[in-house]
Backbone and ligand atoms as CSV (ligand in chain L), in Angstrom:
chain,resi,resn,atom,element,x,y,z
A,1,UNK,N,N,-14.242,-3.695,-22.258
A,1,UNK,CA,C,-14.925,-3.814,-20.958
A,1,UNK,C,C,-15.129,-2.432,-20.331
A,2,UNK,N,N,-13.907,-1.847,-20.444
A,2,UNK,CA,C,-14.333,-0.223,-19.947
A,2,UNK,C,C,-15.357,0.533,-20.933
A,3,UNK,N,N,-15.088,0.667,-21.994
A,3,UNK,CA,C,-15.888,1.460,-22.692
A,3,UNK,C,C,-17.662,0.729,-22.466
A,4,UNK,N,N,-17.643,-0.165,-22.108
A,4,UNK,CA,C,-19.192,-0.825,-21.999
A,4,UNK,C,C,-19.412,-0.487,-20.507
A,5,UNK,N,N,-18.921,-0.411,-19.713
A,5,UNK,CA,C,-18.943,0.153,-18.074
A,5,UNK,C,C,-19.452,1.841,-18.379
A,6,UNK,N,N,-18.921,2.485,-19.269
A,6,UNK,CA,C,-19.181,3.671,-19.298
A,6,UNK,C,C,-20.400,3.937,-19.700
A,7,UNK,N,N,-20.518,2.702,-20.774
A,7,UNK,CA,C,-22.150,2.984,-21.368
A,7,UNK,C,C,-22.947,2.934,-20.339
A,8,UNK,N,N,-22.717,1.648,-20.016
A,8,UNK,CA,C,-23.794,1.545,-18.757
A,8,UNK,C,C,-24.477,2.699,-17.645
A,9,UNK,N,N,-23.096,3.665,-17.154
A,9,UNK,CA,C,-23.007,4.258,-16.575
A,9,UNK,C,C,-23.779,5.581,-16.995
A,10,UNK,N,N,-23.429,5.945,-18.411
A,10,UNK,CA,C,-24.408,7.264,-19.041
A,10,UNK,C,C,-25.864,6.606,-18.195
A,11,UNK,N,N,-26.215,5.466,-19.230
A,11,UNK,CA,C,-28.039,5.347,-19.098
A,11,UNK,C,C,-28.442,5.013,-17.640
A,12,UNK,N,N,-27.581,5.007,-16.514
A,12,UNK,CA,C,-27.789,5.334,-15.174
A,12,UNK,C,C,-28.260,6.786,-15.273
A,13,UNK,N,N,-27.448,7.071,-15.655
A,13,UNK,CA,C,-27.251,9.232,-15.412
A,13,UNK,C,C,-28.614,9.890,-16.005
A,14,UNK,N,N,-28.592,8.912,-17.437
A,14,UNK,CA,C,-29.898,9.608,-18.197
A,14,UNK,C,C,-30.965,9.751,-17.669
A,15,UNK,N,N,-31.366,8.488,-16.993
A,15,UNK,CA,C,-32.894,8.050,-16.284
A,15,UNK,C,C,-32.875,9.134,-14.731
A,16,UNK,N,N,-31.878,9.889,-14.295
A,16,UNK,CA,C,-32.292,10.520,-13.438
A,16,UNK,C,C,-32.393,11.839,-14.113
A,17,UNK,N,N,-32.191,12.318,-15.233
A,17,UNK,CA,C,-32.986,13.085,-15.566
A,17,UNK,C,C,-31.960,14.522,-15.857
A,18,UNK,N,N,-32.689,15.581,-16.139
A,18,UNK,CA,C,-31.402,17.044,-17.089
A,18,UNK,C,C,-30.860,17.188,-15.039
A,19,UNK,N,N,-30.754,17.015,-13.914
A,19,UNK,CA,C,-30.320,18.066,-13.123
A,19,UNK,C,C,-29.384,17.048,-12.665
A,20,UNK,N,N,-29.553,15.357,-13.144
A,20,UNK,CA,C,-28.432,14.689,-12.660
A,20,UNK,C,C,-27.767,14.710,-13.763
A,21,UNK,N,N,-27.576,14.917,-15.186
A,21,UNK,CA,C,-26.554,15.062,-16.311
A,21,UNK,C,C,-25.453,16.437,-15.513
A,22,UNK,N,N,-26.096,17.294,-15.180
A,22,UNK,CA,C,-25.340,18.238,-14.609
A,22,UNK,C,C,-24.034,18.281,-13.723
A,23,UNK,N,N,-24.519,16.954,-13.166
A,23,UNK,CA,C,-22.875,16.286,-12.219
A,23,UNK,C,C,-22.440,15.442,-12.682
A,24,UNK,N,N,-20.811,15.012,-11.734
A,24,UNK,CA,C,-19.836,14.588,-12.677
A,24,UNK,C,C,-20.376,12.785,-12.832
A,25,UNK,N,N,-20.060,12.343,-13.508
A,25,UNK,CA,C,-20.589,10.773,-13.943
A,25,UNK,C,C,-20.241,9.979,-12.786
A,26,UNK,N,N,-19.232,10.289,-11.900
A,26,UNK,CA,C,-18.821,9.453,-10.486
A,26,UNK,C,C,-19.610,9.873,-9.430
A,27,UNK,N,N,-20.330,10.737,-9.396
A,27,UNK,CA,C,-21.566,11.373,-8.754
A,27,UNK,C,C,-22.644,9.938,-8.490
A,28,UNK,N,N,-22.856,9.828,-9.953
A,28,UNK,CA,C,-23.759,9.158,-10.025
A,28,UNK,C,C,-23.815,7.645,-9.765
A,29,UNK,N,N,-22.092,6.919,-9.872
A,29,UNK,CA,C,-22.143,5.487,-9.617
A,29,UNK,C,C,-22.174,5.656,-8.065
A,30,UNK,N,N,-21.821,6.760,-7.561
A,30,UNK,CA,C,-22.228,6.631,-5.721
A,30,UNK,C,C,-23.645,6.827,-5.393
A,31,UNK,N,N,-24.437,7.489,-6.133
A,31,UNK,CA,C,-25.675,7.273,-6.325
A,31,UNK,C,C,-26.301,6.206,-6.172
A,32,UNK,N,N,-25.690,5.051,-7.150
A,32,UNK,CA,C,-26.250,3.539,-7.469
A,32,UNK,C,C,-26.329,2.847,-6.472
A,33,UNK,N,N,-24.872,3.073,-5.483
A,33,UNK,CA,C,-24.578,1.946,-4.954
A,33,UNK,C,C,-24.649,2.998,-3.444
A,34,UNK,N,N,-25.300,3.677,-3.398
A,34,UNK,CA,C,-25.721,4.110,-2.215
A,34,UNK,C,C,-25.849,3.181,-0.682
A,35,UNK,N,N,-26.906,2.540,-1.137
A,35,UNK,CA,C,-26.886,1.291,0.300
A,35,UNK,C,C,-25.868,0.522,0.684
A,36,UNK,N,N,-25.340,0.130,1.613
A,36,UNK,CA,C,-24.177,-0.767,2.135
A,36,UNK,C,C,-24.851,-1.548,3.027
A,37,UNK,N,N,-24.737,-2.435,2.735
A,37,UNK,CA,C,-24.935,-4.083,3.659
A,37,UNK,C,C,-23.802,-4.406,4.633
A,38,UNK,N,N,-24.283,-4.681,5.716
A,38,UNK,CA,C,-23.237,-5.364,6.791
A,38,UNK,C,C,-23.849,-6.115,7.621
A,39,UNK,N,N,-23.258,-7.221,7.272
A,39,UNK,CA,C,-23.612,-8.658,8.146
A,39,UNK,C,C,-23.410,-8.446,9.527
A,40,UNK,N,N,-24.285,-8.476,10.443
A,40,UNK,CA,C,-23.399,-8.999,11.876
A,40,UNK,C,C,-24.420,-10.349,12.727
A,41,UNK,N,N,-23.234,-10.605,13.278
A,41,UNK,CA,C,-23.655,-11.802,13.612
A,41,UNK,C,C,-23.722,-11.615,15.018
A,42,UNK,N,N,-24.287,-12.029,15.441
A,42,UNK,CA,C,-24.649,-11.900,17.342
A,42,UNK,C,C,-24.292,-12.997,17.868
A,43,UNK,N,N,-23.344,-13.199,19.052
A,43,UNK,CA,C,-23.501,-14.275,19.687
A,43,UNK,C,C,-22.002,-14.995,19.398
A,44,UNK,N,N,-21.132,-14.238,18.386
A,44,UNK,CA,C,-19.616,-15.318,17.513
A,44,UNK,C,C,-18.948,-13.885,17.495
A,45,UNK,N,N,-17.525,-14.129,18.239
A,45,UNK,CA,C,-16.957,-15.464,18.249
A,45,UNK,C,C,-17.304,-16.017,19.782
A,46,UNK,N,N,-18.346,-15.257,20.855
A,46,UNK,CA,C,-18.739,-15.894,22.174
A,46,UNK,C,C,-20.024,-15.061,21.994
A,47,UNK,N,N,-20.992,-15.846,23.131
A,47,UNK,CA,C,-22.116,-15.221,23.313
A,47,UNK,C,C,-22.358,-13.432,23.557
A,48,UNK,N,N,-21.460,-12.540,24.161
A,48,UNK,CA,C,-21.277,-11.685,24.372
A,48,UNK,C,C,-20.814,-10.781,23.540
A,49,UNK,N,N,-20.811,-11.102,22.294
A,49,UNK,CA,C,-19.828,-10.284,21.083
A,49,UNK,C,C,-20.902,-10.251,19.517
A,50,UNK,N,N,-20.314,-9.568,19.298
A,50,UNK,CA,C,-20.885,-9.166,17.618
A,50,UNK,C,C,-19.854,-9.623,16.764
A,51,UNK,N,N,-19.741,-9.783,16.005
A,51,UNK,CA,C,-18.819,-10.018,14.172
A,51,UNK,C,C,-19.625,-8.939,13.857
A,52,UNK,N,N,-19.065,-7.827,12.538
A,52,UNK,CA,C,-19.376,-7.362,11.535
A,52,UNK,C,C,-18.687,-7.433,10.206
A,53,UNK,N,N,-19.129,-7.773,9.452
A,53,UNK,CA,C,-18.729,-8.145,7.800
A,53,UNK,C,C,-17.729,-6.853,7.674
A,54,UNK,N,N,-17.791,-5.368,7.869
A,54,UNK,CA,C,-17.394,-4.308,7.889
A,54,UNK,C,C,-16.909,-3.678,8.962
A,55,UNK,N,N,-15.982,-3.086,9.276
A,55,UNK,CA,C,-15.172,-2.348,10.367
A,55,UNK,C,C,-16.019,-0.691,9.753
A,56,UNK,N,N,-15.790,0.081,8.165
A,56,UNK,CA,C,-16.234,0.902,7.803
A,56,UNK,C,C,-16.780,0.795,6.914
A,57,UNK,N,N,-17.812,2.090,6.794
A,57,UNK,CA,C,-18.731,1.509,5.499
A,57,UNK,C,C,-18.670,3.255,5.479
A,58,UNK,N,N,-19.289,3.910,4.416
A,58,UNK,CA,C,-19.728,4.446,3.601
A,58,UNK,C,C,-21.014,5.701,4.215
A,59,UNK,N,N,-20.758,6.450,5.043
A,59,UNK,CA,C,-21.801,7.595,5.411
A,59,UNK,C,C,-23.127,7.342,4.327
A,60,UNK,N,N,-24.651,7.362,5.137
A,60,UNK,CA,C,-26.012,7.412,4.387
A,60,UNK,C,C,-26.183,5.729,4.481
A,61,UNK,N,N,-27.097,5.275,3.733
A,61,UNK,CA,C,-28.301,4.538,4.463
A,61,UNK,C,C,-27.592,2.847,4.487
A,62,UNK,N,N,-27.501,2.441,5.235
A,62,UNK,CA,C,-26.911,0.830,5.621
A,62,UNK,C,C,-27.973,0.112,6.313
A,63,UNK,N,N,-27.561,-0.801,5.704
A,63,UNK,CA,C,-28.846,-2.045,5.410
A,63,UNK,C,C,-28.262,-2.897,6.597
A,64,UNK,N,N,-28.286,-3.322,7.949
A,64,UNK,CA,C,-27.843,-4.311,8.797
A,64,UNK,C,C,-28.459,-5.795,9.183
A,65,UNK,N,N,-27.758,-6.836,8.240
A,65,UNK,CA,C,-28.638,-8.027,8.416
A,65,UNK,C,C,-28.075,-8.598,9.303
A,66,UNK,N,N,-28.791,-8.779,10.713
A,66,UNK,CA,C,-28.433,-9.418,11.692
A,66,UNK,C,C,-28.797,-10.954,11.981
A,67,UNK,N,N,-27.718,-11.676,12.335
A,67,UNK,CA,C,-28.133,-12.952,12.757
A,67,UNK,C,C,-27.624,-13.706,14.506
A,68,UNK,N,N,-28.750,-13.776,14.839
A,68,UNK,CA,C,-28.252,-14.595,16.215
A,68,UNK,C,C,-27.553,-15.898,16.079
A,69,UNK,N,N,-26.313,-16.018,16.441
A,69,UNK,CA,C,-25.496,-17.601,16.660
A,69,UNK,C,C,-25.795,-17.641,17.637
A,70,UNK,N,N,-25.955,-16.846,18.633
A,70,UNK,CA,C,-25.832,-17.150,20.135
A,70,UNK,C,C,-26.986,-17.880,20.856
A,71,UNK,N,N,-26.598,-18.570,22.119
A,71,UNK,CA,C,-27.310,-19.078,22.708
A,71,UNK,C,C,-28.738,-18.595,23.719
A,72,UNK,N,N,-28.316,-17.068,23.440
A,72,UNK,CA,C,-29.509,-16.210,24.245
A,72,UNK,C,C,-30.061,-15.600,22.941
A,73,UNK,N,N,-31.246,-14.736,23.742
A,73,UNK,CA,C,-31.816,-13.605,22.546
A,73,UNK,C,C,-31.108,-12.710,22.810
A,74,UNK,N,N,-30.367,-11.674,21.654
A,74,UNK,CA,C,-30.509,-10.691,21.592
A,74,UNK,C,C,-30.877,-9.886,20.442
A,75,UNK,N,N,-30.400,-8.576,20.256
A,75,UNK,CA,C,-30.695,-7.396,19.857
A,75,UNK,C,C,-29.859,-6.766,19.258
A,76,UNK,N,N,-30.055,-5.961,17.919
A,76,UNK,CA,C,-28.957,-5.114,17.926
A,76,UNK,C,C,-29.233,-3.603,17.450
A,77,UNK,N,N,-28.645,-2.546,18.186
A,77,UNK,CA,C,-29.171,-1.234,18.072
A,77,UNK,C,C,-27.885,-0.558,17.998
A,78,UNK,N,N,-28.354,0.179,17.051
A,78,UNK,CA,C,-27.046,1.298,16.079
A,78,UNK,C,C,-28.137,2.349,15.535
A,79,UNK,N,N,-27.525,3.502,15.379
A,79,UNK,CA,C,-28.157,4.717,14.611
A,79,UNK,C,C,-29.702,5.558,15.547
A,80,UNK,N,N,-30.041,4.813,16.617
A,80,UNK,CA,C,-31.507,4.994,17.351
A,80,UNK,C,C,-32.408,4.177,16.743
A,81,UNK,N,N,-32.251,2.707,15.899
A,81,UNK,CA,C,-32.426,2.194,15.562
A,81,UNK,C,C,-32.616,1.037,16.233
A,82,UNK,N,N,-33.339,-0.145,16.393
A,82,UNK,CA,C,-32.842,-1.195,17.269
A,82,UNK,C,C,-33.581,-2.206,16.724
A,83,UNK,N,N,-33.469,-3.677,16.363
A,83,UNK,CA,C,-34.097,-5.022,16.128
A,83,UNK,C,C,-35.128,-5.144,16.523
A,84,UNK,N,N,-35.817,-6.053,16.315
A,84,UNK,CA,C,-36.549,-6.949,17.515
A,84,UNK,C,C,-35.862,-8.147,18.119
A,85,UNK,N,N,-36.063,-8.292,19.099
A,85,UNK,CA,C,-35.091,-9.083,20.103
A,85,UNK,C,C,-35.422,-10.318,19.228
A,86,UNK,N,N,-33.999,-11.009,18.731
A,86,UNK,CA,C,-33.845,-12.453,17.998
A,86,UNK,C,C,-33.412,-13.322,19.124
A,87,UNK,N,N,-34.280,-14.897,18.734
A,87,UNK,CA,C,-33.846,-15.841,19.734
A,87,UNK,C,C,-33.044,-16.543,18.433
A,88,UNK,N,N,-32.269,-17.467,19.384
A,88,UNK,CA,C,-31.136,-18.092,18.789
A,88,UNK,C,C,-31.206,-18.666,17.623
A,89,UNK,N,N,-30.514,-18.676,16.148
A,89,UNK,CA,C,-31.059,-19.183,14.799
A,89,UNK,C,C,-31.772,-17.730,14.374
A,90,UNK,N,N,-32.210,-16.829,14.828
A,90,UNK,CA,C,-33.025,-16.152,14.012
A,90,UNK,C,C,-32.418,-14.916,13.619
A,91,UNK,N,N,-33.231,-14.338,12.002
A,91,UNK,CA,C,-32.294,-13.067,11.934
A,91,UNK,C,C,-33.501,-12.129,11.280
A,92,UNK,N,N,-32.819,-10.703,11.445
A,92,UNK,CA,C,-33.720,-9.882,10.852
A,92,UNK,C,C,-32.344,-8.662,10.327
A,93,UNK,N,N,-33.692,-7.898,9.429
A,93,UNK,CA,C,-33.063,-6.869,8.398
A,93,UNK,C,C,-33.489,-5.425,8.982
A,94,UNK,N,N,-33.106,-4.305,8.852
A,94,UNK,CA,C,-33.072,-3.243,9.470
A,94,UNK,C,C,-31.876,-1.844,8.953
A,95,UNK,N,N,-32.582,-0.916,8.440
A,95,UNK,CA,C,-31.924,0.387,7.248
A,95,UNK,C,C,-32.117,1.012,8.511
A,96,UNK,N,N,-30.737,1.666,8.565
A,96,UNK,CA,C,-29.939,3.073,9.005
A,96,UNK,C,C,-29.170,3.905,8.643
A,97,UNK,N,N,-29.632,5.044,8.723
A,97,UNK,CA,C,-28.918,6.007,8.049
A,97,UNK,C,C,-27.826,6.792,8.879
A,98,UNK,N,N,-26.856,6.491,8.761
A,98,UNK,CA,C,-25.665,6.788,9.368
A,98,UNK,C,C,-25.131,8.080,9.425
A,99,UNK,N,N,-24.706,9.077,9.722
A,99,UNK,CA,C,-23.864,10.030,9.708
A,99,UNK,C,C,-22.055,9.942,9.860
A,100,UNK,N,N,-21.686,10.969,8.865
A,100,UNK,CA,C,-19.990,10.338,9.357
A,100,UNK,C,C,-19.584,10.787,10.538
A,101,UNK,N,N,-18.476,9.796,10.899
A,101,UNK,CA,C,-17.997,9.521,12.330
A,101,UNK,C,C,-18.262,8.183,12.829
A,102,UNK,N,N,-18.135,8.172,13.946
A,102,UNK,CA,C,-18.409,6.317,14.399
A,102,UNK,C,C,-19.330,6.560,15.528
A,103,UNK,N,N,-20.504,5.644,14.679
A,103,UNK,CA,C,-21.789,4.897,15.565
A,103,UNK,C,C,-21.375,3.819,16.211
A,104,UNK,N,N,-21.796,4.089,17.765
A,104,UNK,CA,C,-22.218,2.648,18.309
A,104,UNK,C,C,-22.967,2.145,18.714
A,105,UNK,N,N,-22.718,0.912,18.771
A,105,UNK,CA,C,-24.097,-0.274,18.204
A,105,UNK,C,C,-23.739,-1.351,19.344
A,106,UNK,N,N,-24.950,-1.743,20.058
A,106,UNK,CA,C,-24.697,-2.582,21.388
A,106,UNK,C,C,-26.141,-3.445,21.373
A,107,UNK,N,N,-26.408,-4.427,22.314
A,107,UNK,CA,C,-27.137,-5.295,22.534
A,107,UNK,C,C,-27.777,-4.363,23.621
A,108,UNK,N,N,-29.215,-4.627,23.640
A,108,UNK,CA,C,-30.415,-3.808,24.403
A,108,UNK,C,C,-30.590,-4.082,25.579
A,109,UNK,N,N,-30.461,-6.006,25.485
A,109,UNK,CA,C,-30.410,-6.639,26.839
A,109,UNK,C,C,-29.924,-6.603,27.930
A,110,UNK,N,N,-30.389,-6.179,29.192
A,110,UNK,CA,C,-29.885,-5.690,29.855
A,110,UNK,C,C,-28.224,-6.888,30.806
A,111,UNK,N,N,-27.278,-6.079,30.518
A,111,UNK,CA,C,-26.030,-6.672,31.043
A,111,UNK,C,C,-25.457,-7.354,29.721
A,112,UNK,N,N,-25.722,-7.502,28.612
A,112,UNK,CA,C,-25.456,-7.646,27.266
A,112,UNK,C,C,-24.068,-6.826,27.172
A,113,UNK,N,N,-24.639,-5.479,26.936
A,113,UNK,CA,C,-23.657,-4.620,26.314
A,113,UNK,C,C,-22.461,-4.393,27.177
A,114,UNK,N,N,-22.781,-4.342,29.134
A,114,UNK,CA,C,-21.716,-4.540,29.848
A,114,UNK,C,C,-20.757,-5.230,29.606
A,115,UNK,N,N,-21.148,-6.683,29.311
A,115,UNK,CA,C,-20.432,-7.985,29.457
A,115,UNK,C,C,-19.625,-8.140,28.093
A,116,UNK,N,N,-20.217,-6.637,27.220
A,116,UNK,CA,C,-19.030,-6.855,26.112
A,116,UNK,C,C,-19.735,-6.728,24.525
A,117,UNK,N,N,-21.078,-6.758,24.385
A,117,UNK,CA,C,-21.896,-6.591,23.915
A,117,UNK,C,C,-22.007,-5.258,22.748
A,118,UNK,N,N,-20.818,-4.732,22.711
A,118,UNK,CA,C,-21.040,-3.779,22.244
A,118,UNK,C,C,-19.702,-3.005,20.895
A,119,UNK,N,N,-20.111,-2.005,20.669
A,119,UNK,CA,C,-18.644,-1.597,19.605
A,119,UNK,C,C,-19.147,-0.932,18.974
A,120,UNK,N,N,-18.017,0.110,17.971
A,120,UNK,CA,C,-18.779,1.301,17.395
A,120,UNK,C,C,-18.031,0.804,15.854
A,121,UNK,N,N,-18.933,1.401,14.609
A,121,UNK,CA,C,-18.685,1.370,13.538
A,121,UNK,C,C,-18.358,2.728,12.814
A,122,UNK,N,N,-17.283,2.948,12.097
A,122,UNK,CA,C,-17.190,3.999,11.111
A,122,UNK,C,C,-17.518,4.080,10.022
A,123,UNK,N,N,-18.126,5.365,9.884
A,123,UNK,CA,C,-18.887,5.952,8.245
A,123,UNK,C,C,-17.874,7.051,7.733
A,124,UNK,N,N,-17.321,7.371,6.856
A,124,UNK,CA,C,-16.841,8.055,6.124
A,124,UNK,C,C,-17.193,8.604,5.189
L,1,CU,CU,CU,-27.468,-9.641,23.801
């Protein structure tokens, strides 16, 4: 199983070509798996709150699939980034590219983010 992980891993390396052979082979599986996904959910465990699948993720580009539980519309904005305002049931997808340290990410709506609406995520 390892030795077939490794194969795999060369003909990753190969297809980017002589200047990615040049770095080390763990270079390159962070390469692969570059994007990070994080669920958040709007609206759970109360209307005023977020869930995120992730507390930290991974510095560079994160994929945030948001879903409204809640009973209002909202929003969710991280990175200078922000949704389009979801009504309740609805969700949308949205890439940010993070820097390390901790982003925060709050609801747009106004008195949202007061009432609690809000929280920061770490990139490392
Ligand atoms: Cu909101």
């Amino acid at each position: 199983m390892f030795v077939k992980g490794r194969i795999a891993t060369s003909l990753v390396c190969a297809s980017i070509g002589a200047v990615g052979l040049a770095l080390p082979a763990q270079a390159h599986t962070a390469v692969a798996a570059a994007t990070t996904t994080v669920n958040v959910t709007a609206g759970k465990p109360s209307e005023f709150r977020f869930t995120l699948s992730k507390s930290t993720v991974k510095a560079g580009s994160v994929t945030f699939k948001v879903t409204n539980k809640g009973k209002l519309s909202h929003d969710f904005k991280i990175g200078g980034k922000t949704t389009p305002l979801l009504k309740p049931g609805k969700s949308a997808s949205m890439t940010v590219t993070l820097k390390k340290g901790k982003s925060a990410y709050q609801c747009t709506v106004p008195g949202h983010a007061a009432a609690g609406m809000k929280g920061t995520l770490t990139a490392n």
